[in-house]
Each structure stands twice: as structure tokens, then as C-alpha cells.
C-alpha positions as CSV (number, residue, x, y, z in Angstrom):
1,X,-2.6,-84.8,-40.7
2,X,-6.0,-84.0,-41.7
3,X,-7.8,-80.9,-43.3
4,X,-11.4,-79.7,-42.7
5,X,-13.5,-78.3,-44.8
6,X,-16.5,-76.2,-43.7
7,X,-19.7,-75.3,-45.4
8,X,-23.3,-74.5,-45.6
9,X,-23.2,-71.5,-43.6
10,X,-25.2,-68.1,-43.4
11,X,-28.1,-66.1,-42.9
12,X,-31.6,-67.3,-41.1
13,X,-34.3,-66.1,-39.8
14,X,-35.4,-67.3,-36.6
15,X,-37.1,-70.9,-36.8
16,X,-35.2,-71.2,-39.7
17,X,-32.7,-73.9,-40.2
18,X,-29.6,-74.4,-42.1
19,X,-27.1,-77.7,-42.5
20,X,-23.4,-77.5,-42.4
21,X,-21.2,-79.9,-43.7
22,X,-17.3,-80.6,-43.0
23,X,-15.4,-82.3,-45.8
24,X,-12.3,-84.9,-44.3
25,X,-9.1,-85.3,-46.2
26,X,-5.5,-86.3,-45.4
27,X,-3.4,-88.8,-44.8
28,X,-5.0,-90.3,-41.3
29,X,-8.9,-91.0,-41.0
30,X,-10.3,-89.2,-37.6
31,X,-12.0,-91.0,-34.8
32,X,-14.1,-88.3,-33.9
33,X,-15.3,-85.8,-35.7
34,X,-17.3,-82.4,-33.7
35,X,-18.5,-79.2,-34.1
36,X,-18.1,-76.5,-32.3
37,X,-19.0,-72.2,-31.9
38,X,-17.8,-69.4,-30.9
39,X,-19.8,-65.9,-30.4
40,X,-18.9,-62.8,-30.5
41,X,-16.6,-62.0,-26.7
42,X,-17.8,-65.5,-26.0
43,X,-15.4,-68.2,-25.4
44,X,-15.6,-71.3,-28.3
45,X,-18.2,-74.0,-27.4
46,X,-18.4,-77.4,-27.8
47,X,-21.9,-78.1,-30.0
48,X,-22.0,-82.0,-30.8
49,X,-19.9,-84.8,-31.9
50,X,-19.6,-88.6,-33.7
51,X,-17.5,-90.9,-33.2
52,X,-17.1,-92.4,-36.7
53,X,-16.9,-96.3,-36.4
54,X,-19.8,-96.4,-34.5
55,X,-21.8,-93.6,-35.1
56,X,-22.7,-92.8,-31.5
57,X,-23.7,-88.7,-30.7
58,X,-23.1,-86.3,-27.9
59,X,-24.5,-82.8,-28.0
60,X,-24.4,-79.9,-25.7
61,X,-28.0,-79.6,-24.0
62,X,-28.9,-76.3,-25.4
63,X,-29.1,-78.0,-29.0
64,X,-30.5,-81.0,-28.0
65,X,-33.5,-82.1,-30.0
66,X,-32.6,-79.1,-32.2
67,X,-29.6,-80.1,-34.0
68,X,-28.7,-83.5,-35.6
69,X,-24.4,-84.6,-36.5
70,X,-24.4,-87.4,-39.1
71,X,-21.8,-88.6,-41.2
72,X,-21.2,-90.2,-44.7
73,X,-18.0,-92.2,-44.2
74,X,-18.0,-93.1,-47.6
75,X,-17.4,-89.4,-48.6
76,X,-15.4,-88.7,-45.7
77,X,-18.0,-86.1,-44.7
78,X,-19.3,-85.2,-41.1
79,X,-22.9,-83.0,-41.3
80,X,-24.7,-80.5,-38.7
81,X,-28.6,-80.0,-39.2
82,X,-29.7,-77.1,-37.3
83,X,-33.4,-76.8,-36.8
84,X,-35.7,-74.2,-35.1
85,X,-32.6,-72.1,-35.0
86,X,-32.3,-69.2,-32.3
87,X,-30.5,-66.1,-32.0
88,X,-28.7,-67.2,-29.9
89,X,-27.0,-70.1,-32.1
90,X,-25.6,-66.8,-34.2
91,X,-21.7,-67.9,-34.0
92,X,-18.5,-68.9,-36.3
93,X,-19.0,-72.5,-36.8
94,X,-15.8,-74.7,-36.6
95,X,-15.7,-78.2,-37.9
96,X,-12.8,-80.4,-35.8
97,X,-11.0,-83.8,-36.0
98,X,-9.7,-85.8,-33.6
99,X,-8.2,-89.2,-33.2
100,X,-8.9,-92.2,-30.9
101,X,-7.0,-90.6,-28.1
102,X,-10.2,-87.8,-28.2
103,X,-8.0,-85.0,-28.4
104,X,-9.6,-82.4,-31.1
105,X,-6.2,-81.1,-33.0
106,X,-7.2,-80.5,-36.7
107,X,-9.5,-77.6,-37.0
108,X,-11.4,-76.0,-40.1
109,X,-11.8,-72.7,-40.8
110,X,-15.2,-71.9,-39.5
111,X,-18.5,-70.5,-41.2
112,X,-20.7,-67.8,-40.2
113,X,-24.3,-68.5,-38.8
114,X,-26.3,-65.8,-38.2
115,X,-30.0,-66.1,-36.8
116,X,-32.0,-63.0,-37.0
117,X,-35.2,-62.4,-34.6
């Protein structure tokens, strides 16, 4: 099992950026770690994820060059910088968990991000 632990969420204006962080705990140390969104009537999105051993990045292309995922294994800790942040990037921010099989089952429980034009 593992719990997630969101935060760093909130209010932004437009250009504005804002970092999120996901705290790790539990009995089982995650192979992946990712974040994802969800907007209002939207369906959740995947945003970006690490794979923790080696450090290597994916990202969905509308944040590309935009956001950065690092992590601090040391502190168990998985982080989302979000520059030059659009309206559209408004969502509930969910941190997730997966192990080596790539499966995201452990979820957090999501922080608001709100961009304002």
C-alpha cells in the first residue's frame, strides 16, 4: 500500500506558476510516480510522469516545455513545476503511484489549480 499526499495547490493568474508536491508513504516504494487532471465535465488526464530509479520523464504535449516532474527520493517526494500557466491548466490535480507493472493504483486526493485570464 501506499498513500499520497498532495500539495501546493491554488489560485494564479495567467503566466503565473505554482509547484505541487506529492508526499510517498507506506509500506511498498512506487516505481512510477505521475500526475494527473481533471476539469470540470472533462474526463481525468494524464499530465506527466517519473519513473523513480532512473529518473526518466514523460509528459502530455500540451505541458511540454511548460511543466517540469522531479523527485527527491530521499524524502520520498515526487514534485510538479508549472510555468506560464494557462486557463486552461484550471483542474483538480491528482498525484498517483504505481508499481513496476505501470499500473497507476494508489491515488491522492487531489488539489485545486485555478488559472485566471
Amino acid at each position: 500500500q501506499v498513500q499520497l499526499v498532495e500539495s501546493g495547490g491554488g489560485l494564479v493568474q495567467a503566466g503565473g506558476s505554482l509547484r505541487l508536491s506529492c508526499a510517498a508513504s507506506g509500506r511498498t516504494f512506487p516505481s512510477f510516480m505521475g500526475w494527473f487532471r481533471q476539469a470540470p465535465e472533462k474526463a481525468r488526464e494524464f499530465v506527466a510522469h517519473i519513473a523513480l530509479n532512473s529518473g526518466r520523464t514523460y509528459y502530455v504535449d500540451s505541458v511540454k516545455g511548460r511543466f517540469t516532474i522531479s523527485r527527491d527520493n530521499a524524502k520520498n517526494t515526487v514534485f510538479l513545476q508549472m510555468n506560464s500557466l494557462k486557463p486552461e491548466d484550471t483542474a483538480v490535480y491528482s498525484c498517483a503511484a504505481a508499481q513496476s507493472d505501470g499500473t497507476y493504483k494508489y491515488w491522492g486526493q487531489g488539489t485545486q489549480v485555478t488559472v485566471s485570464s
